[in-house]
C-alpha positions as CSV (number, residue, x, y, z in Angstrom):
1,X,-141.5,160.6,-69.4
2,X,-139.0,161.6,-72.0
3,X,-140.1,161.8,-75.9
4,X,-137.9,158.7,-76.7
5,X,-139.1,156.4,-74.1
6,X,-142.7,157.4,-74.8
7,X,-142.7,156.9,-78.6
8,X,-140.6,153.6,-77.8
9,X,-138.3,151.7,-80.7
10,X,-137.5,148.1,-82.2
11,X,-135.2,146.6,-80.3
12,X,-133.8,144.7,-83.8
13,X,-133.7,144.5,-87.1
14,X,-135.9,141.4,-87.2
15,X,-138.4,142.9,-85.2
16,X,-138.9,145.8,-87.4
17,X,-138.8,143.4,-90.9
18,X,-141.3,140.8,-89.5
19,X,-143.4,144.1,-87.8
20,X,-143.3,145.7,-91.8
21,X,-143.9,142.6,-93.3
22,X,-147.1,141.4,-91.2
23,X,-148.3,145.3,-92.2
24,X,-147.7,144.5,-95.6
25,X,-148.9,140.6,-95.5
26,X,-152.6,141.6,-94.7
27,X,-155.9,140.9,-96.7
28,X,-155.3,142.5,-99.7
29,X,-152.2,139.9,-100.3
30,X,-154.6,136.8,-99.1
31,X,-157.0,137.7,-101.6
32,X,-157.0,140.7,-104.1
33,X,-153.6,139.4,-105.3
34,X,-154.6,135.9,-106.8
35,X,-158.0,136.7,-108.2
36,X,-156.1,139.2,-109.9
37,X,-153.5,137.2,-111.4
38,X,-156.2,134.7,-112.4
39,X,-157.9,137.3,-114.3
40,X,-155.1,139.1,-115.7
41,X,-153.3,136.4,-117.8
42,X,-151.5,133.9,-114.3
43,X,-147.8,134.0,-115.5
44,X,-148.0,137.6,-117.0
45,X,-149.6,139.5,-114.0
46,X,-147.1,137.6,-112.1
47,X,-144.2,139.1,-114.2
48,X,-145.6,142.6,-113.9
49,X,-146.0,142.4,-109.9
50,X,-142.3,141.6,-109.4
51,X,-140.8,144.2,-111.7
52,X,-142.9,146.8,-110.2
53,X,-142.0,145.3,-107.1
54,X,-138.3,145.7,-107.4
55,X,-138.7,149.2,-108.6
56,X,-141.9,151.1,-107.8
57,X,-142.3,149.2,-104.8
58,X,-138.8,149.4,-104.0
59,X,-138.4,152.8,-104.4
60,X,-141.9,153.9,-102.4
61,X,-140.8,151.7,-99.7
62,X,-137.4,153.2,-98.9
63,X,-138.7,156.4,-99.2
64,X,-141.0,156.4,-96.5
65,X,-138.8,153.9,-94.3
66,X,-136.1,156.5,-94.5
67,X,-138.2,159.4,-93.5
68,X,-139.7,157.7,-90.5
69,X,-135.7,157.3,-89.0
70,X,-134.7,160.6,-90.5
71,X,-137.2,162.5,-88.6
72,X,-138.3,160.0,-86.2
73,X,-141.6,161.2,-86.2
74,X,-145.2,160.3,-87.3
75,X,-146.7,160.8,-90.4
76,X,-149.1,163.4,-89.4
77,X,-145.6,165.2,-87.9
78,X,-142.8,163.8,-90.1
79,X,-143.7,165.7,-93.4
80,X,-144.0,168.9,-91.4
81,X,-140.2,168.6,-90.3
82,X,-139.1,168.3,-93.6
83,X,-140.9,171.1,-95.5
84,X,-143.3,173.1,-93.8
85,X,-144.6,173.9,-96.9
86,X,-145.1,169.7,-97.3
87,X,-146.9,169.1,-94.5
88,X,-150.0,168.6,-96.1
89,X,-148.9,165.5,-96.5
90,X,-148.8,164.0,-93.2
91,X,-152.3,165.1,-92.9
92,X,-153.4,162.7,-95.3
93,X,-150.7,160.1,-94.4
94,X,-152.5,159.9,-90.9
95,X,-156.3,160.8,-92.8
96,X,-155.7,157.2,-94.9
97,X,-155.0,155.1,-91.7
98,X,-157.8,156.5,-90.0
99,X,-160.6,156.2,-92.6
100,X,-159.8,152.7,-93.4
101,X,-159.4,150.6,-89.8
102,X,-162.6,151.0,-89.3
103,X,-164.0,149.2,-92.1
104,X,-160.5,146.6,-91.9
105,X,-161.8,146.3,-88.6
106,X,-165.4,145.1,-90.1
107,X,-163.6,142.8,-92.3
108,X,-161.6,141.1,-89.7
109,X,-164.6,140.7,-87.6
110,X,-165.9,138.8,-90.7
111,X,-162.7,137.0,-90.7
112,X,-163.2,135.6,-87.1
113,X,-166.9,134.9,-87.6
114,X,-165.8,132.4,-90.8
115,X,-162.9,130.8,-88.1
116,X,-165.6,130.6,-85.1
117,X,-167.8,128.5,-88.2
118,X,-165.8,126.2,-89.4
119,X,-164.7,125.7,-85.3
120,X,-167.7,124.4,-84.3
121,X,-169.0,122.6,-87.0
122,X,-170.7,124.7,-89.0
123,X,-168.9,124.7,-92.0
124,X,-171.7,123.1,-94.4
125,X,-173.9,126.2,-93.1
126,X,-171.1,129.1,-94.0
127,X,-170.6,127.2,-97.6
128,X,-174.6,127.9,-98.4
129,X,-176.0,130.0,-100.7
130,X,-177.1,133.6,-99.4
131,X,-175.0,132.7,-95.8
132,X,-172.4,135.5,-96.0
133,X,-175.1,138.1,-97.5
134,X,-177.8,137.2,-94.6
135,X,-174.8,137.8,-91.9
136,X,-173.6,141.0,-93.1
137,X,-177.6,142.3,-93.6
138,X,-177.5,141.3,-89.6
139,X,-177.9,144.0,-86.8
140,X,-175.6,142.6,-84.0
141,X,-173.4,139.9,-85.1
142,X,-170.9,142.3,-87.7
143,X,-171.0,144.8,-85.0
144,X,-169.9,141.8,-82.1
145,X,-167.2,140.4,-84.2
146,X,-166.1,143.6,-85.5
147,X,-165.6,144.8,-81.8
148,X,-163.8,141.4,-80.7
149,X,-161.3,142.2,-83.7
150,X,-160.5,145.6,-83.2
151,X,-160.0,144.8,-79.0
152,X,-157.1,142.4,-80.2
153,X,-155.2,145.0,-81.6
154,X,-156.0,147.8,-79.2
155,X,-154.3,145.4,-76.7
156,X,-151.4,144.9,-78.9
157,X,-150.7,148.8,-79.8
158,X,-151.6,149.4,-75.7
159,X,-148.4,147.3,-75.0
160,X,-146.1,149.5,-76.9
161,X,-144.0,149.2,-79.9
162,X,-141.5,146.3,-78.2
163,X,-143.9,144.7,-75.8
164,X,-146.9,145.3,-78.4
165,X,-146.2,145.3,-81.6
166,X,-142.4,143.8,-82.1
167,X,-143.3,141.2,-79.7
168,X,-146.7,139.9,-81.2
169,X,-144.8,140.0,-84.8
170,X,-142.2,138.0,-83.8
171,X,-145.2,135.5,-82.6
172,X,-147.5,135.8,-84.8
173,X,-145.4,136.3,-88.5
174,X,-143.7,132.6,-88.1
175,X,-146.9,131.2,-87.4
176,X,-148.4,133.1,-90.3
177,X,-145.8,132.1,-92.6
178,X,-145.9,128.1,-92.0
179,X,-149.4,128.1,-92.1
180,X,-149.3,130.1,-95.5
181,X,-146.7,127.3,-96.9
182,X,-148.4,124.4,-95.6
183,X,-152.1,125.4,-97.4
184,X,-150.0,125.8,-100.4
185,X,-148.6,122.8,-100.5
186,X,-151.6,120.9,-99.4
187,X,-153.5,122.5,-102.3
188,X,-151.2,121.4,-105.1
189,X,-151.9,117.7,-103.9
190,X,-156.0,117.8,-104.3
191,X,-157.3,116.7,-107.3
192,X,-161.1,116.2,-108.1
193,X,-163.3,114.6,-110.8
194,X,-165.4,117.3,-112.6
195,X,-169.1,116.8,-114.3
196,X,-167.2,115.3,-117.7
197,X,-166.0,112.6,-115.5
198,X,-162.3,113.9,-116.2
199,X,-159.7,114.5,-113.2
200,X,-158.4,117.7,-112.4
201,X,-155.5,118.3,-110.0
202,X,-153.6,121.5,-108.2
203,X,-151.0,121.1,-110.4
204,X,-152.9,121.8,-113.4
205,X,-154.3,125.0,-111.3
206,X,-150.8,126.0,-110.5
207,X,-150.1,125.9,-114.4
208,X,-152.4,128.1,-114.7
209,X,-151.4,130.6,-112.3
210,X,-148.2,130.4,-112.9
211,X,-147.7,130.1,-117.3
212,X,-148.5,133.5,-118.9
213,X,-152.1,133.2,-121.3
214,X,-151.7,135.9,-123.6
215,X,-155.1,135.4,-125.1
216,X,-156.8,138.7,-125.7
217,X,-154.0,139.9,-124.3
218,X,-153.4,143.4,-125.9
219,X,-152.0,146.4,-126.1
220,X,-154.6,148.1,-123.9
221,X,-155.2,144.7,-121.8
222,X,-151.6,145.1,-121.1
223,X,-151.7,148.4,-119.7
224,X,-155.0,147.1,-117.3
225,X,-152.9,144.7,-116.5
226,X,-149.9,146.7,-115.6
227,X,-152.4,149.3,-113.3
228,X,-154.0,146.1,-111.7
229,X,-150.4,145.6,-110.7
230,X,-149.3,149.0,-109.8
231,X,-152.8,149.2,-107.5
232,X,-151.8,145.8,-105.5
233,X,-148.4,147.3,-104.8
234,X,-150.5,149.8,-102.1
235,X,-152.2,147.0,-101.1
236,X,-149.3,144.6,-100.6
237,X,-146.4,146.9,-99.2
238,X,-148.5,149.6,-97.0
239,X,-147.2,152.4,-99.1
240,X,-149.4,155.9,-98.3
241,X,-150.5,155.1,-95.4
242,X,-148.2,156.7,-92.9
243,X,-147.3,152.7,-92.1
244,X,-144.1,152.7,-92.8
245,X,-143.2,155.9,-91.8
246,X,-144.1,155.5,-88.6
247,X,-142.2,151.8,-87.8
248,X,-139.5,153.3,-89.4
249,X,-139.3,156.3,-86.8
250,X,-138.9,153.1,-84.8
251,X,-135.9,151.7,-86.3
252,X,-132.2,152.3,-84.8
253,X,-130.1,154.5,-86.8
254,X,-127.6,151.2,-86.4
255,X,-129.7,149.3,-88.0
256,X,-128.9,148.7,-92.1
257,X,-132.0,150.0,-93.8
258,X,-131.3,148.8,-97.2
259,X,-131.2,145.2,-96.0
260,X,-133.9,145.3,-94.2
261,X,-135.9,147.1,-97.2
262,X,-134.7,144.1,-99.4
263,X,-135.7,141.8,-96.6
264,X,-139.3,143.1,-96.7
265,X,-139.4,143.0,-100.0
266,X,-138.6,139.7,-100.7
267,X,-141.1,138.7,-97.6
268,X,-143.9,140.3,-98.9
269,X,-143.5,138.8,-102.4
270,X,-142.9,135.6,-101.5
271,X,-146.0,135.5,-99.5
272,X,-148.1,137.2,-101.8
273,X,-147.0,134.7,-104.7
274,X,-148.3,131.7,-102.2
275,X,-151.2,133.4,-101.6
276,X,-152.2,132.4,-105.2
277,X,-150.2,129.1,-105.1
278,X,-152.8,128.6,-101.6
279,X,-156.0,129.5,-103.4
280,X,-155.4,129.0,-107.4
281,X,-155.0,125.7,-108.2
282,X,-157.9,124.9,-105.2
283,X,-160.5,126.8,-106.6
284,X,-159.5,125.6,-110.4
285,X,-160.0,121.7,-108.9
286,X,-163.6,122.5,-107.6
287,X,-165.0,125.4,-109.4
288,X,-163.0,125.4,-112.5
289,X,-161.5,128.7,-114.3
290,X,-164.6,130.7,-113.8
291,X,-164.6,130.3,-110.4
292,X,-161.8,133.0,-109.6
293,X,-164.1,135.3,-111.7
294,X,-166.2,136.0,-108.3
295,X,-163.1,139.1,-107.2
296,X,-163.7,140.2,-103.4
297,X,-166.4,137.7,-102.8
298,X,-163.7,134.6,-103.0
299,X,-162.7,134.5,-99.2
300,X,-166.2,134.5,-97.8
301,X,-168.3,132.6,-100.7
302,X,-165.8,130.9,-103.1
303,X,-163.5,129.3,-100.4
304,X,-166.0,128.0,-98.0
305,X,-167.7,125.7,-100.8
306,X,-164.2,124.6,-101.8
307,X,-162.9,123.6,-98.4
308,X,-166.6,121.8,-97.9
309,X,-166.0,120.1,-101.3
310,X,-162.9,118.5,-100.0
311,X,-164.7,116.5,-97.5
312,X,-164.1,115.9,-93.6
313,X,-160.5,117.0,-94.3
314,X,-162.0,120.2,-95.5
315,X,-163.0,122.0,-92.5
316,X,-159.5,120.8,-91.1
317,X,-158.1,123.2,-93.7
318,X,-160.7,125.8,-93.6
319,X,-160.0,126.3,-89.7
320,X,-156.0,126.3,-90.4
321,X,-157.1,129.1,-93.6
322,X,-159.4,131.2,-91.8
323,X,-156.8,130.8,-88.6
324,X,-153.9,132.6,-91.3
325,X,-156.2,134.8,-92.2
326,X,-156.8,136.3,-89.2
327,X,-153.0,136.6,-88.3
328,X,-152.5,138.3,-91.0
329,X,-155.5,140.8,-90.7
330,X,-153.9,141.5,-87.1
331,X,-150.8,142.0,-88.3
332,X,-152.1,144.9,-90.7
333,X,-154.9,146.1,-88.5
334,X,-152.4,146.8,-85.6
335,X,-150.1,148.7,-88.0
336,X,-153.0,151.3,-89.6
337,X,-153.8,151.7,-85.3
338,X,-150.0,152.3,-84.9
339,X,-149.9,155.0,-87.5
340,X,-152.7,156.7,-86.2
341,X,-151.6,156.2,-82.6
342,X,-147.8,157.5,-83.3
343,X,-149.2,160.5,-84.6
344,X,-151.4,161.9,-81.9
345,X,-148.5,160.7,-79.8
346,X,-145.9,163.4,-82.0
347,X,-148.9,166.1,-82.2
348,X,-150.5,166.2,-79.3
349,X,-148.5,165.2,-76.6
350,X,-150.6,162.0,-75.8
351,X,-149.1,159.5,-73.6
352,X,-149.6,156.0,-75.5
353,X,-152.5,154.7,-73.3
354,X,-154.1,157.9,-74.1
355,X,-154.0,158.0,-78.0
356,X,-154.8,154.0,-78.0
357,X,-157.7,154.7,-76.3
358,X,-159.3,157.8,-78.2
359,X,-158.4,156.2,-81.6
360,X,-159.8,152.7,-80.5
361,X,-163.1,154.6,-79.3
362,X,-163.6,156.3,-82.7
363,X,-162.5,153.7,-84.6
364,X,-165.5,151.6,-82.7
365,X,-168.1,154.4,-83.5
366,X,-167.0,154.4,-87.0
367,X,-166.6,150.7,-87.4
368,X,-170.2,150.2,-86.3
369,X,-172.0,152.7,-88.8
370,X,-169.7,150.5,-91.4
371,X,-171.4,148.0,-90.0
372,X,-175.2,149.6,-89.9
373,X,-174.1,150.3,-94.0
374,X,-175.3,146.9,-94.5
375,X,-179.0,147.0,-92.7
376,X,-180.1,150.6,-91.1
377,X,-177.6,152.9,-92.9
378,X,-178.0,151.1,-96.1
379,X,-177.9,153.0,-99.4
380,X,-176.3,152.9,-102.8
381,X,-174.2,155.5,-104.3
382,X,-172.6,155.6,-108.0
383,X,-168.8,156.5,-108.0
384,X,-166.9,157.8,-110.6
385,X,-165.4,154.5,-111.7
386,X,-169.2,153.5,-112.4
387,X,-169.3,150.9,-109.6
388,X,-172.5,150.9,-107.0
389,X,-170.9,151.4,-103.1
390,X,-172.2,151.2,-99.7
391,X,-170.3,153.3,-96.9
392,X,-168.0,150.3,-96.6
393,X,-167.0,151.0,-100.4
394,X,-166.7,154.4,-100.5
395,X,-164.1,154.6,-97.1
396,X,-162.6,151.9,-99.6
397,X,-162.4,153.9,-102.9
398,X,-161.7,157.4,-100.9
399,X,-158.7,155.9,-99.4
400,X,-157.0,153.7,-101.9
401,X,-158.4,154.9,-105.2
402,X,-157.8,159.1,-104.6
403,X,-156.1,159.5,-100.9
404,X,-153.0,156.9,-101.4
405,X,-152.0,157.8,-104.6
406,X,-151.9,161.3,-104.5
407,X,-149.9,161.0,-101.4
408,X,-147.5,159.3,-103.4
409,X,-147.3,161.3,-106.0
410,X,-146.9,164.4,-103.5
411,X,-143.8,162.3,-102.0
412,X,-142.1,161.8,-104.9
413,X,-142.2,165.4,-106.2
414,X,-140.7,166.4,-102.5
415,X,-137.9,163.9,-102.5
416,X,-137.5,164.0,-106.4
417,X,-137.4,167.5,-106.7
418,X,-137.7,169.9,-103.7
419,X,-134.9,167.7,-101.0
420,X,-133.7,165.7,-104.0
421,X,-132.8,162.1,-103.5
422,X,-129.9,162.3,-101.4
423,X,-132.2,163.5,-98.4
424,X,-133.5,159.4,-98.7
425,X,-129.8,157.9,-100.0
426,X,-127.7,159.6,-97.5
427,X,-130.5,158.3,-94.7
428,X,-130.3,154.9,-96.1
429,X,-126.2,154.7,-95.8
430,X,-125.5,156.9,-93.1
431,X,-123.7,154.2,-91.7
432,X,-121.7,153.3,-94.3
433,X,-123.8,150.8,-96.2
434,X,-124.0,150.3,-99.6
435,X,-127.5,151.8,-101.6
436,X,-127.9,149.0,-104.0
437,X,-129.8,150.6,-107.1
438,X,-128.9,153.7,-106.4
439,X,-129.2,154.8,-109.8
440,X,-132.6,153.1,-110.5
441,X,-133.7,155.1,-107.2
442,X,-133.0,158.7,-108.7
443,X,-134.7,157.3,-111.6
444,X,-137.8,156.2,-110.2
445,X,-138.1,158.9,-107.5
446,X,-138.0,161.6,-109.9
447,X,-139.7,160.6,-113.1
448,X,-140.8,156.9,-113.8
449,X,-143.0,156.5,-110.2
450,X,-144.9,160.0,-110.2
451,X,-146.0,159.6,-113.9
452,X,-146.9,155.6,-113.3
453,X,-148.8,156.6,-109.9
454,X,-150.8,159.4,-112.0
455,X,-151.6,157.0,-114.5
456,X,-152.6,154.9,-111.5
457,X,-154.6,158.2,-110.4
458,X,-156.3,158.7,-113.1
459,X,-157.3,155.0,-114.4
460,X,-158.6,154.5,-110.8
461,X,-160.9,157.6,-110.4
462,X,-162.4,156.8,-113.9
463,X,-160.6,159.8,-115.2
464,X,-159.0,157.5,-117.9
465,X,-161.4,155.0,-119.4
């Protein structure tokens, strides 16, 4: 079987966009991205996010789209074919990916246990005090759900990239994104009476969301504010993860990258931006302003009482939320598997069943001690940022607050400095497109993103308080 045919390819353009996008559109957008525009001032963290967005994010995501189809290769392998010297790299391009499905996996087995809840009636129970805390403390159940999660996308990445993962996109990204719009719009039409006896609608929560509050609001609140931002772009494009270097060793050199960059781009942030529209202006009519104060805890504590709150209608919505939720978690879950998967594939000579397989297998042995981090391996540790972790949070911090960074960092100086930018531009219109912000690309490559990332770096490894 020939290198091609084993590694497979998109078929289309669309395929590879909604295949990006659904890696991008995971549980980080659903929701890290409106508790933190809650918290950082609605309107101005919004601002932020889509100025980043149409630079750093722009210019991270080209890059490592561009070096996928340049080398067509994996992470772990594609740095290695550009600089030897680089290579480094693509180790921890494929070390990121492989440290954090196992504890995605965990949360998407969370994810289904919320869906199977509110499914069969059950949705008074998983609104109750102490009911999330008493079922991650549990010995089996995380464990059972976290297997049943991780077996979905297994199956997906076994099937290929065209029968697996192009195919399950294009089925499971249009469902995702109706779903996403219909929540949204449902939540700006609830409207509740609160202890004072006065009404309170969705549109009043969507005011809030979306009108900048610059109370408080400075010069060093800015700056948070700004890294907040900066952070959620790893989270919400799947930059240093070997992601989108791997799908894009899957794209056709045919195909125009730029517009399907933009395409991406403008997916990812449209969805993101309902994601708060979805959850803001719901949580504001039940709870109140404080209530998006409870960060990672929203989906699993904040939410359920909400949807209860709404009445019999409630657990109608709950079931269609939780159902997003877990298409989206697919979506991203399959893509970290794919990374991992391409590059034992490019390595080690693996046919695809193979590397499936082995990473799926330690993947589960992993994903269950994340598991056990919660009952018989529980323990807390201090990190440096000052926060108390579990196993759980410490895969979480490793990977996104050190790993992913530096990666990018380490990119940028290659492509800014050792290849220089035309290794990614001439890529990008090597069939005679047009590279829109071409100028702003050189830019960014080269000095603005490295010295914003180690900012990023060093804010986010307590380094600078």
């Amino acid at each position: 079987m020939s290198d091609k045919k084993e590694r497979g390819s998109f078929k289309g353009s669309l395929g590879f966009v909604l295949a990006a996008a659904g890696s991008a559109v995971g549980l980080g957008n659903i929701w890290r991205f409106p508790y933190l525009a809650a918290r950082d001032g609605g309107g101005i963290f919004l601002l932020v996010y889509i100025i980043l967005a149409l630079t750093f994010g722009f210019t991270l995501l080209t890059t490592e789209v561009a070096i996928g189809r340049k080398t067509k290769q994996s992470p772990l392998t594609a740095y290695k074919h550009l600089s030897k010297k680089w290579q480094w790299i693509g180790v921890l391009s494929c070390l990121v990916p492989f440290l954090i499905l196992p504890y995605y996996c965990a949360i998407g087995g969370w994810v289904i246990k919320y869906l199977v809840a509110f499914s069969t009636g059950h949705a008074a129970e998983a609104a109750q005090d102490g009911y999330f805390t008493d079922f991650i403390v549990s010995v089996d159940e995380p464990g059972l759900y976290m297997v049943i999660f991780l077996g979905i996308c297994c199956v997906i990445i076994y099937r290929g990239v065209s029968a697996g993962i192009e195919k399950s996109s294009k089925f499971l990204m249009p469902i995702l994104l109706v779903l996403v719009i219909g929540i949204a719009a449902y939540s700006l039409t609830i409207k509740s009476t609160n202890d004072a006896g006065k009404v309170v609608t969705g549109l009043q929560g969507l005011k809030v969301y979306l009108i900048p509050n610059f109370t408080g609001i400075g010069l060093k609140e800015f700056f948070n504010i700004f890294i907040d931002a900066l952070g959620q772009l790893f989270f919400s494009l799947s930059v240093a993860m070997g992601i989108l270097i791997a799908y894009g060793s899957y794209v056709p050199d045919e195909a125009n990258l730029s517009k399907s960059i933009n395409q991406i781009e403008f997916f990812d942030t449209f969805v993101a931006f309902l994601a708060g529209v979805m959850i803001i202006p719901a949580v504001y009519v039940f709870m109140g302003p404080e209530g998006m104060a409870t960060g990672p805890s929203l989906m699993f504590v904040s939410l359920p009482k909400v949807f209860v709150q709404m009445g019999k209608v409630g657990t109608a919505v709950g079931i269609v939320f939780f159902a997003m939720v877990l298409f989206a978690a697919i979506t991203s879950a399959m893509s970290i598997l794919e990374a991992i998967v391409s590059s034992f594939i490019d390595a080690f000579g693996m046919s695809r069943h193979k590397a499936t397989l082995i990473e799926t297998a330690l993947t589960l042995a992993i994903g269950q001690m994340v598991c056990f981090g919660y009952n018989h391996l529980y323990f807390e540790y201090k990190l440096p940022n000052g926060s108390t972790a579990q196993l759980l949070d410490i895969l979480d911090y490793i990977t996104n607050n050190f790993f992913m960074p530096i990666i990018a960092i380490a990119t940028c100086i290659l492509i800014g400095w050792v290849l220089k930018p035309k290794t990614v531009i001439e890529e990008a219109t090597k069939n005679g497109e047009k590279f829109g912000r071409k100028t702003l690309y050189v830019v960014m490559i080269k000095v603005i993103a490295p010295l914003g990332l180690l900012l990023l770096l060093l804010k986010t490894t307590g380094i600078l308080k």
